[in-house]
C-alpha positions as CSV (number, residue, x, y, z in Angstrom):
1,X,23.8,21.3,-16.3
2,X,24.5,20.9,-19.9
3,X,21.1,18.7,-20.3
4,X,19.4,21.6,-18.4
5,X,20.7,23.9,-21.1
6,X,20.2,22.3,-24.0
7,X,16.8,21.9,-23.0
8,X,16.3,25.4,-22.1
9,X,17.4,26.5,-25.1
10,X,15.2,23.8,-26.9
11,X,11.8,25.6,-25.1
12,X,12.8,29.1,-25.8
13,X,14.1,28.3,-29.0
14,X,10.9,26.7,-30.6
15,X,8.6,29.0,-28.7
16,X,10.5,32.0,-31.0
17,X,10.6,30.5,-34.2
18,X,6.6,29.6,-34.3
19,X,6.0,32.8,-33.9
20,X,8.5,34.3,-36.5
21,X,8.8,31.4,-39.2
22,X,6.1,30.2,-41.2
23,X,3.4,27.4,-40.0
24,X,4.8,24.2,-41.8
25,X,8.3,25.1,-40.9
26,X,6.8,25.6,-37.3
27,X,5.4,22.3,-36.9
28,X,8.3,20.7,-38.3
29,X,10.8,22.5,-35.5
30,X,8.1,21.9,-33.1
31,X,8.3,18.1,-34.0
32,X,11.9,18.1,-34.2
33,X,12.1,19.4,-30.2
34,X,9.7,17.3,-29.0
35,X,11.3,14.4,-30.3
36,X,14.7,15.2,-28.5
37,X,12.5,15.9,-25.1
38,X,11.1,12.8,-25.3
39,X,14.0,10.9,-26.0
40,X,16.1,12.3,-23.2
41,X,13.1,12.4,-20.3
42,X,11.6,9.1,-21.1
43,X,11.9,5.7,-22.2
44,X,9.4,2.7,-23.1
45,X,9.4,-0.7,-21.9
46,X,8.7,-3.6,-24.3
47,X,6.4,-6.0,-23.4
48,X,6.8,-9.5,-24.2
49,X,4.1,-12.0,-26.2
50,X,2.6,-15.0,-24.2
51,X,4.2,-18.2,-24.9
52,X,2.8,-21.4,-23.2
53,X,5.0,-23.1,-21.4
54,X,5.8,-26.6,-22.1
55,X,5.8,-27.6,-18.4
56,X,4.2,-31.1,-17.1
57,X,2.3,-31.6,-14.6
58,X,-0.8,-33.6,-13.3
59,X,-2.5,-30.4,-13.1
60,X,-1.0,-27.1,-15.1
61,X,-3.5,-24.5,-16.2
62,X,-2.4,-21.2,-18.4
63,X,-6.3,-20.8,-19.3
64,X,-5.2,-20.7,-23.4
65,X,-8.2,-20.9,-25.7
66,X,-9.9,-24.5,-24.8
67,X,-9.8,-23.0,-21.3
68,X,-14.0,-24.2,-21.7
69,X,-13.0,-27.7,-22.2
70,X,-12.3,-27.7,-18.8
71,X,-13.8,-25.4,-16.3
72,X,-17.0,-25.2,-15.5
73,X,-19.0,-22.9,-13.3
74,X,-21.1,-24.0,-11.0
75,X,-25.5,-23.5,-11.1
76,X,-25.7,-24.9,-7.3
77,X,-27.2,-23.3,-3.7
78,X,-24.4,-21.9,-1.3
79,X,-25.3,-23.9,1.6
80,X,-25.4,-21.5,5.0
81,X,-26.6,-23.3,8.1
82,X,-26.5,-19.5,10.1
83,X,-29.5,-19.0,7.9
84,X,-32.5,-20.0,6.2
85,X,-31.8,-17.8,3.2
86,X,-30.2,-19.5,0.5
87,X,-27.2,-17.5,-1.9
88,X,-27.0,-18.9,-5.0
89,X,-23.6,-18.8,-7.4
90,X,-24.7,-15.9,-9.7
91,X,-21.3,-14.6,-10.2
92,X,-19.6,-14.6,-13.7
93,X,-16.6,-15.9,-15.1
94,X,-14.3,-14.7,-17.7
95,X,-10.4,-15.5,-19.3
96,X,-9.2,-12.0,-20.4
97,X,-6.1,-10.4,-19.9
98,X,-5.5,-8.0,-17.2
99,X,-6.4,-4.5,-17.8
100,X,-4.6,-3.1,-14.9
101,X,-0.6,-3.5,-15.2
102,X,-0.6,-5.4,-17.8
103,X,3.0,-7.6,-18.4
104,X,2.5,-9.8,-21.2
105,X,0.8,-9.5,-24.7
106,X,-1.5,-12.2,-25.1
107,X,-1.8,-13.2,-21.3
108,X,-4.9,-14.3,-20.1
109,X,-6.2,-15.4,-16.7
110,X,-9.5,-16.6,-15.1
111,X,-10.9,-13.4,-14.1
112,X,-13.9,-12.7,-11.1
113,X,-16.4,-10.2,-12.6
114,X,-19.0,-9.2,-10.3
115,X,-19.0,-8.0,-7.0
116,X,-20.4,-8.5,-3.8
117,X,-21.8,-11.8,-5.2
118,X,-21.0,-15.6,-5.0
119,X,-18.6,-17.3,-7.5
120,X,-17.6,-20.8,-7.9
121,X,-16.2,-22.6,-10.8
122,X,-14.0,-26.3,-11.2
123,X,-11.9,-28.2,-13.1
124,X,-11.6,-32.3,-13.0
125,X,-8.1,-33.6,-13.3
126,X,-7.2,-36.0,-16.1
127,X,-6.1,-38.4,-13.2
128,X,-6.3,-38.2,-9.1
129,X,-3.6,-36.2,-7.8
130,X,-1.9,-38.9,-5.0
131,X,1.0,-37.7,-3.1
132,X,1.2,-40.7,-0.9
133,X,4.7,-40.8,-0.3
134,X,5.5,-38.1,-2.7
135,X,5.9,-33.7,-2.4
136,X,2.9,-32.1,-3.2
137,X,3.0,-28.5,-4.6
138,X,0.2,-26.0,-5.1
139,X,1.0,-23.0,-6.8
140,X,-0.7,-20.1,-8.8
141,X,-0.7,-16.5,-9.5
142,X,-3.5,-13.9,-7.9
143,X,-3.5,-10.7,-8.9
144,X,-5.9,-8.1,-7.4
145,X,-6.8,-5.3,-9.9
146,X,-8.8,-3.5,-7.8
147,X,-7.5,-4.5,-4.7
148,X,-9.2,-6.2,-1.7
149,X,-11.2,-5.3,0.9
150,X,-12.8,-7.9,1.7
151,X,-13.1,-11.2,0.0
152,X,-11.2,-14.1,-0.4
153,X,-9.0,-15.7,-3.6
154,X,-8.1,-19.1,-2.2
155,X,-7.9,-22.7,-4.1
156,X,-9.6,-25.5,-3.1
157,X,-8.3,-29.2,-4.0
158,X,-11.6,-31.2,-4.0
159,X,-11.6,-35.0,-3.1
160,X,-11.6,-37.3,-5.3
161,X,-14.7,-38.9,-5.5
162,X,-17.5,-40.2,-8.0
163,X,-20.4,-37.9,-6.8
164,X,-17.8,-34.7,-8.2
165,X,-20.1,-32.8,-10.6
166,X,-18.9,-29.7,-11.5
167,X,-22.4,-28.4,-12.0
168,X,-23.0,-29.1,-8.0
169,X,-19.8,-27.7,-6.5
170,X,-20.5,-25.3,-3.6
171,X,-19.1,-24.5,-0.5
172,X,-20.1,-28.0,1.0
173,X,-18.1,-30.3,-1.4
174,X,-15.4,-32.5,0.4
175,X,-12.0,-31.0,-0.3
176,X,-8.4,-31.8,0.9
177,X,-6.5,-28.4,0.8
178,X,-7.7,-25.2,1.1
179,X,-5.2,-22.6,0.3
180,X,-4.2,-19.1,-0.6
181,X,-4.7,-15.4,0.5
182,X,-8.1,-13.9,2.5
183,X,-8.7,-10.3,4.0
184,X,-12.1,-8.9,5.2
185,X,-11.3,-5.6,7.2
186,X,-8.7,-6.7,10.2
187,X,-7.9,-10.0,9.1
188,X,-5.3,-10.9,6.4
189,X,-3.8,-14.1,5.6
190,X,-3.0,-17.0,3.9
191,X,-4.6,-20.1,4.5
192,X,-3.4,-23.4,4.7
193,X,-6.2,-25.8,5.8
194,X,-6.4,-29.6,5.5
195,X,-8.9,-31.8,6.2
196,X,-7.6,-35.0,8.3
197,X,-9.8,-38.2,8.5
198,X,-9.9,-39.5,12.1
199,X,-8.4,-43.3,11.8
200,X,-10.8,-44.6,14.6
201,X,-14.2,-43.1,13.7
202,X,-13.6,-41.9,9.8
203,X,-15.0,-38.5,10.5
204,X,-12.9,-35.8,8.8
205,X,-12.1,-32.5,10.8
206,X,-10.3,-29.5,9.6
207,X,-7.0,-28.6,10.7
208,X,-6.2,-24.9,10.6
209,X,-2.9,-23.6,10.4
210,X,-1.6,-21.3,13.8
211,X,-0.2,-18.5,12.0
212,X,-0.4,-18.1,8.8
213,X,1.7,-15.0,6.8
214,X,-0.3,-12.0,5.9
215,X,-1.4,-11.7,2.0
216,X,0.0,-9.1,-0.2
217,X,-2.9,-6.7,-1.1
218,X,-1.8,-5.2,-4.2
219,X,-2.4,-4.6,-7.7
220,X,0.3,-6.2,-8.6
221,X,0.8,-9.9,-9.3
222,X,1.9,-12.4,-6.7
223,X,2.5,-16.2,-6.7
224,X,1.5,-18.0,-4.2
225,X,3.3,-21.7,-2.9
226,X,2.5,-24.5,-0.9
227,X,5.1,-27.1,-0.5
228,X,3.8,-30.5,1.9
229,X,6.9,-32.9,1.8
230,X,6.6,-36.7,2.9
231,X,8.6,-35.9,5.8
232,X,5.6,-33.9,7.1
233,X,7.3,-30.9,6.6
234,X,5.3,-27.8,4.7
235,X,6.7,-24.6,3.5
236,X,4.2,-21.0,1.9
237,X,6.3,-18.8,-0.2
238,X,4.8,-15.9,-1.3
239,X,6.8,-14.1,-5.0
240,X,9.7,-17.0,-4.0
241,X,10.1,-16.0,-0.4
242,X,9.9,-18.6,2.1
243,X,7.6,-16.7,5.1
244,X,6.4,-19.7,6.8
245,X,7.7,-23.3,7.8
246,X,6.2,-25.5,9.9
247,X,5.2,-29.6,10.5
248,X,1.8,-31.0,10.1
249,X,2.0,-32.6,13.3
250,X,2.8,-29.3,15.5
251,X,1.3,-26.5,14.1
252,X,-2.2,-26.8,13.6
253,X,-4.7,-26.6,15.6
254,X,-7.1,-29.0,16.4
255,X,-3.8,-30.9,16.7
256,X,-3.4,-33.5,13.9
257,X,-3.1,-36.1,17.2
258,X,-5.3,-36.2,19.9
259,X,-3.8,-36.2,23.8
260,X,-3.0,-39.8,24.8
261,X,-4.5,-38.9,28.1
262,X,-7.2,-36.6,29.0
263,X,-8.4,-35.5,32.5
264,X,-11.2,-37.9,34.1
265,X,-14.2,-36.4,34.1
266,X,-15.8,-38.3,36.9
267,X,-13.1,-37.5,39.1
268,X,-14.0,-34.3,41.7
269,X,-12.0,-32.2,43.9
270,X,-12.1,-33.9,48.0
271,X,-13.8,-31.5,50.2
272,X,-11.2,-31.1,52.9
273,X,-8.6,-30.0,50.1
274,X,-6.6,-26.7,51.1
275,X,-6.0,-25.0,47.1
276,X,-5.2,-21.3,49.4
277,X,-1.8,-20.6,49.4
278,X,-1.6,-17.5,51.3
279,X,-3.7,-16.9,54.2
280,X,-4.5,-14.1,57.1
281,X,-1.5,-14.7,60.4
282,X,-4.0,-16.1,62.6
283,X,-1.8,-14.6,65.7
284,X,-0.8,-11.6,64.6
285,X,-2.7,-8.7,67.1
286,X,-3.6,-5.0,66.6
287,X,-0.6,-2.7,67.9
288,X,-1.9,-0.4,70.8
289,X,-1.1,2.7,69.2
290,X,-2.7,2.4,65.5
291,X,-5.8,4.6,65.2
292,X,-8.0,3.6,62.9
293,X,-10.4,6.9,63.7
294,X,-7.6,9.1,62.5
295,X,-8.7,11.5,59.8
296,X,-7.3,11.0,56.4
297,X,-6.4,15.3,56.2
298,X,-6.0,17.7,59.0
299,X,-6.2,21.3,59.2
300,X,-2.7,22.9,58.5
301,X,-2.0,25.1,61.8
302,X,1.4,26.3,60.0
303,X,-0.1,28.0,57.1
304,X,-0.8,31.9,56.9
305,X,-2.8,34.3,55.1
306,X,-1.3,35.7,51.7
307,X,-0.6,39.4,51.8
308,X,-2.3,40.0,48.7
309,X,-5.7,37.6,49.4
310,X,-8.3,40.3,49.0
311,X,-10.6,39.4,51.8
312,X,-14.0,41.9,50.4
313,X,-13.5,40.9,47.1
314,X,-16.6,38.4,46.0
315,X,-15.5,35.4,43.8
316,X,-17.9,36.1,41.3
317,X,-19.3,39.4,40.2
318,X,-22.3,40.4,37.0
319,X,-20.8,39.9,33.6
320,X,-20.1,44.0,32.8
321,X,-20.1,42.9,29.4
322,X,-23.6,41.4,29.3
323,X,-27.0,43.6,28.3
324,X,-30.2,42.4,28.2
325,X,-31.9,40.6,25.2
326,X,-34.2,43.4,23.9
327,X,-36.8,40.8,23.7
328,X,-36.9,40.6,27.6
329,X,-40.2,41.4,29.2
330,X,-39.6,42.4,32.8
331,X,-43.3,41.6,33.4
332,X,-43.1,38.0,31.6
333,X,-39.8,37.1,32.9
334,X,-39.0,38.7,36.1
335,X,-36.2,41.2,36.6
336,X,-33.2,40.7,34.2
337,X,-30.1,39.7,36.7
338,X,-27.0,39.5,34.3
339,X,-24.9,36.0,34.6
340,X,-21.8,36.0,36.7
341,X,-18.3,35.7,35.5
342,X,-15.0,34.9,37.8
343,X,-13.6,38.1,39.1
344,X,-10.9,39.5,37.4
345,X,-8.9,40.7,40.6
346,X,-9.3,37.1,42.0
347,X,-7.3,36.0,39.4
348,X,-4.4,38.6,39.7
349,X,-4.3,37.7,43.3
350,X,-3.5,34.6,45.7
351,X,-7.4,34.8,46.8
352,X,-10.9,36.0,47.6
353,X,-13.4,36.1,50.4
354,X,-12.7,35.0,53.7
355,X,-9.2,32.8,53.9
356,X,-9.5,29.8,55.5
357,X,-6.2,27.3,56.7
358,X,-6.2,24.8,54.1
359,X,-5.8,20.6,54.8
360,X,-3.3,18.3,54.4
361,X,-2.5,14.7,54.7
362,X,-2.3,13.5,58.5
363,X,0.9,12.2,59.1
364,X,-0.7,10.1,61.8
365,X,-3.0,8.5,59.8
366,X,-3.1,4.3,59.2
367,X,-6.4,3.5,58.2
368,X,-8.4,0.1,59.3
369,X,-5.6,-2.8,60.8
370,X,-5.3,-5.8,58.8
371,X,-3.6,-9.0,59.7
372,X,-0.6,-9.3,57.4
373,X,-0.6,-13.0,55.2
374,X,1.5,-15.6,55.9
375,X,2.1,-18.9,53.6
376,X,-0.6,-21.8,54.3
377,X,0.7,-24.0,56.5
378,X,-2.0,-26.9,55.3
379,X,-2.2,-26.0,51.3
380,X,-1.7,-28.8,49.6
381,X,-1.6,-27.7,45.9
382,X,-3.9,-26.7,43.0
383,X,-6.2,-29.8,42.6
384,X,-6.4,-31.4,39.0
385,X,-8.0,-34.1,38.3
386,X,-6.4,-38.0,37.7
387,X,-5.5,-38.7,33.9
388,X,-6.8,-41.6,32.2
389,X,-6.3,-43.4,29.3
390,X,-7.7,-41.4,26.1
391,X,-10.7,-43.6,24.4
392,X,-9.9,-42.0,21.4
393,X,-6.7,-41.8,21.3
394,X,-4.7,-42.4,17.5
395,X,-1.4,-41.3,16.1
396,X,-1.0,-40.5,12.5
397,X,2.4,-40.0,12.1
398,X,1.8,-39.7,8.2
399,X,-1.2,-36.6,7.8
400,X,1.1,-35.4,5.1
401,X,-0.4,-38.4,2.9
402,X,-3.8,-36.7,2.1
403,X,-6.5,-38.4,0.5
404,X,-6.5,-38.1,-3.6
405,X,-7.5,-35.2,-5.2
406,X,-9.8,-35.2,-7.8
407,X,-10.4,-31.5,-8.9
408,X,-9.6,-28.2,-8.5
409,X,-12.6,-25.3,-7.6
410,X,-12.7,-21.4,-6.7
411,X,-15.8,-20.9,-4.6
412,X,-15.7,-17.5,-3.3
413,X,-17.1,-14.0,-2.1
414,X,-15.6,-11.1,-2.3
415,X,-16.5,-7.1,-2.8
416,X,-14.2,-6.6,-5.0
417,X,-14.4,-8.0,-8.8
418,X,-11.4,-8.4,-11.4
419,X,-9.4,-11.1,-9.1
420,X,-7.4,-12.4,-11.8
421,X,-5.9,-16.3,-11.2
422,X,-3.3,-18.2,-13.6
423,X,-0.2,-19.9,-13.9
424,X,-1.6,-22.7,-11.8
425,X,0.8,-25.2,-11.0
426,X,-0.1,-28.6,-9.0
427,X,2.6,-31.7,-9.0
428,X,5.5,-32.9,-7.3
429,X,8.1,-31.3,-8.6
430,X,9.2,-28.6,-6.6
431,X,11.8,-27.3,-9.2
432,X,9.5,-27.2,-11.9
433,X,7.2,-25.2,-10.1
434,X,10.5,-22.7,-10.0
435,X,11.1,-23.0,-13.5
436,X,7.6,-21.9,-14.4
437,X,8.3,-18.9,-11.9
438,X,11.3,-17.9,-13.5
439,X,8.9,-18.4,-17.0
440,X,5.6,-16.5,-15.7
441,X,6.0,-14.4,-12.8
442,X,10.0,-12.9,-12.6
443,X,8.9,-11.8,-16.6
444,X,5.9,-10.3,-15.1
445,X,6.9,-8.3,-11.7
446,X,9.9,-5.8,-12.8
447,X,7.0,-4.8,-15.9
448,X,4.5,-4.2,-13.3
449,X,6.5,-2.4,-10.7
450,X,8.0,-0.1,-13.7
451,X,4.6,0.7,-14.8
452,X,3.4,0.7,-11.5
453,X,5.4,3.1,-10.3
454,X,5.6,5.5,-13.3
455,X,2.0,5.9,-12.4
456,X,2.4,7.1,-8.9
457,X,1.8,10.7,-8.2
458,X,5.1,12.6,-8.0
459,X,5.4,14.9,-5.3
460,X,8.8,16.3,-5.3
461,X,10.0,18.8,-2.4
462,X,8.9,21.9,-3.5
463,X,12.5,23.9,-4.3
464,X,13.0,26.8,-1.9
465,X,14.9,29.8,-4.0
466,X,14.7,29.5,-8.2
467,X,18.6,28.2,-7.8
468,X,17.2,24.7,-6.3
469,X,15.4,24.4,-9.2
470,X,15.7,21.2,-11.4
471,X,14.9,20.9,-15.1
472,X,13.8,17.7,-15.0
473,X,11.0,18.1,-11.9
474,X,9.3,20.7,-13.9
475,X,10.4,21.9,-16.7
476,X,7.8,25.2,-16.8
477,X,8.3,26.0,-13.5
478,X,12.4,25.6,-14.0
479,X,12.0,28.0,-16.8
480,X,9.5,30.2,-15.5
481,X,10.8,30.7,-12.2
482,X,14.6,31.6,-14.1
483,X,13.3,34.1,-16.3
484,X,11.7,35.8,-13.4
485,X,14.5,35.7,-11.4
486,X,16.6,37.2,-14.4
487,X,14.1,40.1,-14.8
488,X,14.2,40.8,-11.2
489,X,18.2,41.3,-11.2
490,X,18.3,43.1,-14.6
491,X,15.9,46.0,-13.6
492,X,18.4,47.0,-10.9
493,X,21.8,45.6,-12.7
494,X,21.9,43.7,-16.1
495,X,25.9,43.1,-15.8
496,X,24.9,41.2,-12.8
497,X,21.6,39.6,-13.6
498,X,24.1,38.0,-16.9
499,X,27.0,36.7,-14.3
500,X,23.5,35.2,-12.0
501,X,21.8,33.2,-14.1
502,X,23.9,32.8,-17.1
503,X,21.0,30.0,-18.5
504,X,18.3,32.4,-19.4
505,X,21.4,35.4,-20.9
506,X,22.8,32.7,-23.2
507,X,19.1,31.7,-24.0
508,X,18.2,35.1,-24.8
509,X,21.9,35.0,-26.9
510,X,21.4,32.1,-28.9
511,X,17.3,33.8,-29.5
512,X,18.3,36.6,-31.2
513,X,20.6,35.1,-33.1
514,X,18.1,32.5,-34.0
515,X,15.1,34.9,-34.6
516,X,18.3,36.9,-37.3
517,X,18.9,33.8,-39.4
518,X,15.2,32.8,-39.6
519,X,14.0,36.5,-40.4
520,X,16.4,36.8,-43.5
521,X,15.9,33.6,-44.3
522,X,12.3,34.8,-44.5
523,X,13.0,37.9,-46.6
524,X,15.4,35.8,-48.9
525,X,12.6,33.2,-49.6
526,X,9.7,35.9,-50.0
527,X,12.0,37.7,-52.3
528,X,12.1,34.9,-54.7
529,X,9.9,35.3,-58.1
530,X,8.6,31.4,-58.4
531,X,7.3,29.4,-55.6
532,X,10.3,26.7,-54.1
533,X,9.8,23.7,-55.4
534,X,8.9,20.3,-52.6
535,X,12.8,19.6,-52.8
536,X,13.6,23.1,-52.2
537,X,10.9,23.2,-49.2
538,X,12.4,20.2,-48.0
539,X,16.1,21.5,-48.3
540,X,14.6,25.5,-45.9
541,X,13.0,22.9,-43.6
542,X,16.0,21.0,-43.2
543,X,18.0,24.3,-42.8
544,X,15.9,25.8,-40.0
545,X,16.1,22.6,-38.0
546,X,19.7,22.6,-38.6
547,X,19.6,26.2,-37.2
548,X,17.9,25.2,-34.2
549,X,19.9,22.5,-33.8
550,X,22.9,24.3,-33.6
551,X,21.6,27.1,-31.4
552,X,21.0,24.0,-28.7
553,X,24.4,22.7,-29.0
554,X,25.6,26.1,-28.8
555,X,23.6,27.2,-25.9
556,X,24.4,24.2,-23.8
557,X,28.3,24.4,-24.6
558,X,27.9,28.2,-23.3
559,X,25.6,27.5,-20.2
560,X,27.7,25.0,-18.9
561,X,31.2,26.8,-18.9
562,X,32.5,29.8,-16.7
563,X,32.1,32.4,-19.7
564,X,29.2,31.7,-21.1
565,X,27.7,35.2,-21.5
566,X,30.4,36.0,-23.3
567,X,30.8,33.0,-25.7
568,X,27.1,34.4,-26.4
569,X,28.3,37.9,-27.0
570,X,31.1,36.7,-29.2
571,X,29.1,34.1,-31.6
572,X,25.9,37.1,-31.4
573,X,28.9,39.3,-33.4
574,X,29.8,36.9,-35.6
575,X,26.5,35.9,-36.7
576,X,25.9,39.7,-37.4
577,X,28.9,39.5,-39.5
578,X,27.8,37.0,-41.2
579,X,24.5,38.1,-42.2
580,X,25.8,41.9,-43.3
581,X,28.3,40.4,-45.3
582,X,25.8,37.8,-46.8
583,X,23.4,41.1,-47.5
584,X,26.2,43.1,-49.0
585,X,27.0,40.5,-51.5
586,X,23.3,40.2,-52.5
């Protein structure tokens, strides 16, 4: 309350003295109240400056200024083998920093900037990436400014190989890991594919994960981890949050390992083989008294008329209401008959016309006999046929030792442009991919979820009487809706329009007073023979703020306590005083 009274006062107080004082001083006590406002209704958050991290890795990518040196977009043909038509990788590229949300001074990404077109764009690693016996762990940043609607932002790790030109990379280049978040209209997720090189024949096959976590569609960043460990074992986290664990062995599908034995495809089902479980009771008979003419309904022979079924009274009668179009030629189009409409008085009684006994359901009635079922006595089973030996039968019991890595690429489409990627992590070293979190993204996310939601549209409940009012929702309609309330009150009683709303009394108080002081300081300034000189100016500007000032302090130490009209009263006497005696001894 005394916030809400000191700012009250602070409106009403500068909205009287512009209009009394003179201009400069004006703007000045205009200034002065603002700056109070804004210091108690909001506050500004301090962004931090980019710093690159010091982190190693065989792979670690902040995109700082030689971000050229070493990605390259790609100038090849999407290859599409639904279609003759080829699509080729227009899309642009750019490192900028994000102009939605933005966290961090000086922070750039690698940022999509078309849409509805083709990107794609690689990096080489210094050296192959080999986890062979080792953790492997993918992570990076993905930040949707415009959100996602369909599209994808996923990472591809690329295999390391001596035919990887940059120039040619396209959605047909060999890679090992595919991962990160996709959504086109029902489907959202992150994927996690690898592609697993069959031992026996050397063909490679990808191995899709079962059920991978839903993306986070937001404008907001998110980080994105994959963690493979040698004992198969992988983990996604999504902003540090574990959502899926799993092995490589069980929860992909085509399964990692093929089925040591597989049903024998020469092998057929015997002919004289009984698969019918159930079957008709060959002995059961007819019983001699089931009817299987009986009528579904019969005519109810216990039912009456109604007393009140009008028996002469049609169903329908002419529409009373209806008149004929005047465009109706009786010779053209035959005698006009108006349309028929239900009759009223059918409706106010049981019936109309002639009555008739209604049906019902025949309590004798069975239908057509059946032969109730009885178990098989000759099933033998449901028939299968004989397992043999899998020919191509292997067990990997390692898959988690993926073929080296020799690059990383984003070849996407999406509809929407501005994906911004960074902070791209890939090594072995699972808490080093934490401490660049703790570095990058935990310095990022409370900044954009602040901003983020300072930007929201507020929609508070709208108050329901002037006295559920708050300041602070809307300060206007707080004041506006007071004021009102007081003028309402003091038309019919002013004692008790004071002891009702005791804000806009001691606000009216504190005004008068205020409007007193600044009117003979007027008179005592425009009285003077020689223009004041800049310190003097500077000394009546101070003094009117210091007026105003006071006249908050004082307003919000009356609002708030159980007297406060007539604290107002009391100091609106003394300043009188004051300023008679101050005019008698001039």
């Amino acid at each position: 309350m005394r916030l809400d009274a000191a700012l009250v006062s602070a409106f009403y107080s500068s909205a009287v003295l512009i209009g009394h004082a003179r201009a400069q001083d004006a703007e000045d006590l205009v200034g002065s109240v603002t700056s109070v406002v804004e210091s108690l209704t909001s506050s500004l958050v301090s962004k931090p400056t980019f710093t690159p991290s010091v982190i190693k890795a065989p792979f670690f990518e902040q995109f700082t200024d030689d971000w050229e040196s070493r990605w390259k977009p790609s100038h090849a043909k999407k290859e599409d083998s639904k279609t003759d038509e080829e699509w080729a990788y227009v899309g642009e590229w750019a490192v900028e920093e994000p102009h939605v949300l933005k966290a961090i001074e000086g922070d750039k990404g690698l940022v999509v900037k078309n849409a509805a077109a083709h990107h794609a764009i690689s990096a080489k690693f210094d050296e192959k990436v080999d986890n062979k016996g080792q953790t492997l762990v993918v992570q990076y940043e993905v930040k949707l400014q415009n959100g996602l609607e369909c599209g994808g932002a996923y990472m591809k790790l690329l295999q390391d190989n001596k035919a990887l030109h940059a120039e040619e990379f396209s959605n047909a280049s060999p890679y090992i890991i595919m991962f990160g978040p996709d959504k086109c209209g029902a489907t959202n997720k992150v994927h996690f594919i690898f592609r697993h090189k069959n031992p026996k024949t050397g063909e490679y096959e990808e191995k899709h994960l079962k059920s991978p976590p839903m993306a986070k569609i937001e404008k907001q960043t998110n980080l994105y981890t994959l963690i493979v460990k040698p004992d198969q074992t992988f983990q996604i986290q999504i902003n540090g949050e574990s959502l899926k664990n799993g092995s490589l062995l069980e929860d992909f599908t085509p399964s990692v390992n093929p089925e040591k034995e597989i049903d024998d495809p020469k092998d057929t089902k015997p002919a004289d083989w009984i698969d019918q479980a159930r079957i008709a009771d060959p002995e059961a008979t007819k019983p001699e008294d089931w009817d299987e003419d009986a009528p579904f309904e019969v005519v109810d022979q216990e039912a009456t008329k109604p007393d009140d079924w009008l028996d002469d009274e049609p169903l329908t009668i002419p529409d009373p209401e209806a008149e004929k179009p005047e465009d109706w030629d009786d010779e053209e189009d035959g005698d006009w008959v108006p349309p028929s409409v239900s009759n009223p008085k059918c409706e106010e009684a049981s019936g109309c016309g002639k009555w008739e006994q209604p049906m019902k359901r025949n309590p004798d009635y069975k239908g057509k006999w059946t032969a109730p079922f009885i178990d098989n006595p000759a099933y033998i089973g449901v028939w299968k046929p004989r397992k043999i030996a899998n020919p191509d039968y292997y067990e990997d019991k390692t898959p988690a030792n993926f073929e080296p890595m020799g690059a990383i690429g984003f070849e996407i489409w999406t509809m929407q442009n501005d994906i911004l990627f960074d902070n791209i992590y890939i090594g072995h070293s699972i808490e080093d991919a934490a401490k660049l979190k703790t570095e990058t993204y935990d310095i990022k996310k409370p900044i954009e979820s602040a901003e983020d939601e300072a930007a929201k549209p507020k929609t508070p409940e709208k108050a329901k009487s002037p006295l559920d009012l708050k300041f602070m929702d809307d300060p206007i309609l707080y004041v506006r809706e007071k004021v009102q309330l007081f003028m309402t009150i003091a038309r019919k009683d002013p004692i008790e329009a004071i002891k009702f709303v005791p804000e806009v009394a001691g606000g009216l108080g504190v005004l008068l007073v205020t409007l007193l002081a600044v009117v003979i300081g007027a008179v005592g300034m425009s009285s003077a023979p020689p223009p004041p000189s800049s310190a003097k100016k500077s000394a009546e500007k101070a003094k009117v703020n210091d007026t105003a000032a006071s006249a908050i302090h004082e307003l919000a130490e009356a609002t708030t306590s159980g007297t406060g009209s007539e604290k107002v009263q009391a100091e609106v006497n003394k300043r009188t005083t004051r300023s008679s005696a101050a005019a008698a001894a001039e």
